[in-house]
N, C-alpha and C positions, 0 to 999 in steps of 0.2 A: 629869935624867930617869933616872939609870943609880943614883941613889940613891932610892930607894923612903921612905925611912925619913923621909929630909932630904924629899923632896916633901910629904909627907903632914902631918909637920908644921912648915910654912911660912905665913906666917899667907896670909888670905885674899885680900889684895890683893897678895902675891908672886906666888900660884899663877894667880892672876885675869890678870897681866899677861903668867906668863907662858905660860898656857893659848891669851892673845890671841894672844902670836907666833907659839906652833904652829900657833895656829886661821886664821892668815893668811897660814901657808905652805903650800898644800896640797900641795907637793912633797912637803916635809916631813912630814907629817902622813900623805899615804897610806904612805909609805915606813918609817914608824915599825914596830919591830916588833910585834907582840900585845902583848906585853904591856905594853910603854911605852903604844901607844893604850888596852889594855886601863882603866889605874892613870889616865891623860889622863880618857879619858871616866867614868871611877868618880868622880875630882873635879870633873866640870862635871855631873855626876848627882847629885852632892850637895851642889851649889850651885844651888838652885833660880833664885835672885835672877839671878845669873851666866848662866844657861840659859835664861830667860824675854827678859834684855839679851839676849843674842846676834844678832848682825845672821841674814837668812834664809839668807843663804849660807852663812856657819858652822854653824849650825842643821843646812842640808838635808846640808851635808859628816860634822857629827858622827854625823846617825842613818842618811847612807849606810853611814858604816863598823860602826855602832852593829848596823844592820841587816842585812849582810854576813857581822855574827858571832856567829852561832847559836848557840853557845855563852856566849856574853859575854851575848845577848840573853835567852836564857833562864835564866839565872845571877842577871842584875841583881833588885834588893829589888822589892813591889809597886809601894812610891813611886816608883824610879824608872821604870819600865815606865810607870806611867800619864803620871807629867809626859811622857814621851818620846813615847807615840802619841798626848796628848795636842795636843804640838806639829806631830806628822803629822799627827793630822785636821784640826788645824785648817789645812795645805796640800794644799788639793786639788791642787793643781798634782802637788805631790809625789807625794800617795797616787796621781794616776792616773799618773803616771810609774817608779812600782815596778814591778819585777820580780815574777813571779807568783809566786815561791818568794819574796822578801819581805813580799808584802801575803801569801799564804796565812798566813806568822809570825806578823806580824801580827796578822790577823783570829786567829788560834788564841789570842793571849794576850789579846786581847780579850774572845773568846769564853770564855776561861777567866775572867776577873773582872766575874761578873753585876753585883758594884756598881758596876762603873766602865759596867760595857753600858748599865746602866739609867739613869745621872746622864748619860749623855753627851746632848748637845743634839740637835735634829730632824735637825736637816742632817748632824751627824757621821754619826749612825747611820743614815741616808738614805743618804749617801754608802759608807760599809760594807756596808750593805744591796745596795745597786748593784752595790758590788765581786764579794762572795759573790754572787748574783745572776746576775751574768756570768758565772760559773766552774762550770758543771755539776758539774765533777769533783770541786771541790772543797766542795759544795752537798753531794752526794750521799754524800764520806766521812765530813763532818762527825758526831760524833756526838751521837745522840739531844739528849740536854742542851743542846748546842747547836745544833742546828736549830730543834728545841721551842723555845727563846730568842727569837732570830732571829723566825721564826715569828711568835711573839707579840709581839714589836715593831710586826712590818710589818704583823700583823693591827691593830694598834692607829693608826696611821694609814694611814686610810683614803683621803685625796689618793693617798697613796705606793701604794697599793693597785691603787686606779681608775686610775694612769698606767702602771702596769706594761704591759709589751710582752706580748702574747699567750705569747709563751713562756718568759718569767718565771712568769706568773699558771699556766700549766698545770704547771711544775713547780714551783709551789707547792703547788698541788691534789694533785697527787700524794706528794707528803712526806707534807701530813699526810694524804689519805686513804689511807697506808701504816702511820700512827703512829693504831691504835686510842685507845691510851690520849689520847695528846694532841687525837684527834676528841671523843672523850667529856668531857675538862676543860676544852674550850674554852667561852667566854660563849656565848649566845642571839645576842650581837652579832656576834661573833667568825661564830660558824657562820651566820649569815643570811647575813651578807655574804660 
């Protein structure tokens, strides 16, 4: 781990086994420093195959620390960010067990890649929807871009819509009847409902 060079080119099933040991001592692994965990998760991030096996516990361990470091996080390539909140949406357990300075991360880098917004499945983005949703504060810094996003998601399922809590729904209303232009580009459908 203290050799960079030697890690990096070691073939796959060296790094894989010995990624496992790390990954099953979590003494170990929180105690690691940045930049060891840094070069650690840069090779399970660009081993998708590796990262998909991963049992849930190594998984919810990798993108705690993954998550923790806002730097590391925002740093990392498109592909990996998506395989990664990929793997968080699809645990809810997890997503609702984040810290609200985590999920706000989160939602931001999501919110920043409309193709991954738009490919993600009902439920993920239902679930995201919820989160933001819940977070006034963070509803309301959001910008334009993404609110308008957002927005037209949730305007687009209508279930999700009609189950909304009264004060979800009224500070929805108020977004967009704050955001002229987004009132005016919305569908017939969109603004009926």
């Amino acid at each position: 781990m203290d050799n960079e060079e030697l890690l990096l080119e070691m073939p796959v099933e060296h790094s894989t086994l010995l990624i496992s040991i790390v990954m099953d001592n979590e003494e170990l692994l929180l105690e690691m420093s940045v930049e060891r965990s840094t070069l650690l998760i840069s090779i399970v991030m660009d081993n998708e195959e590796l990262l998909l096996e991963m049992s849930v516990e190594r998984s919810t361990l990798l993108i705690s620390i993954v998550m923790n470091n806002e730097e590391l996080l925002l740093e990392i390539p498109v592909e990996r960010s998506t395989l990664l909140i990929s793997i968080v949406m699809d645990n809810e357990e997890l997503l609702l067990e984040m810290s609200v300075e985590r999920s706000t991360l989160l939602i931001s880098i999501v919110m920043d890649n409309e193709e991954l917004l738009l490919e993600m499945s009902v439920e993920r983005s239902t679930l995201l929807i919820s989160i933001v949703m819940d977070n006034e504060e963070l509803l309301l810094e959001m910008p334009v871009e993404h609110s308008t996003l957002l927005i037209s998601i949730e305007l687009d399922n209508e279930e999700l819509l009609l189950e909304m809590s009264v004060e979800r729904s009224t500070l929805l209303i108020s977004i967009v009847m704050d955001n002229e232009e987004l009132l005016l580009e919305m569908s017939v459908e969109h603004s009926t409902l």
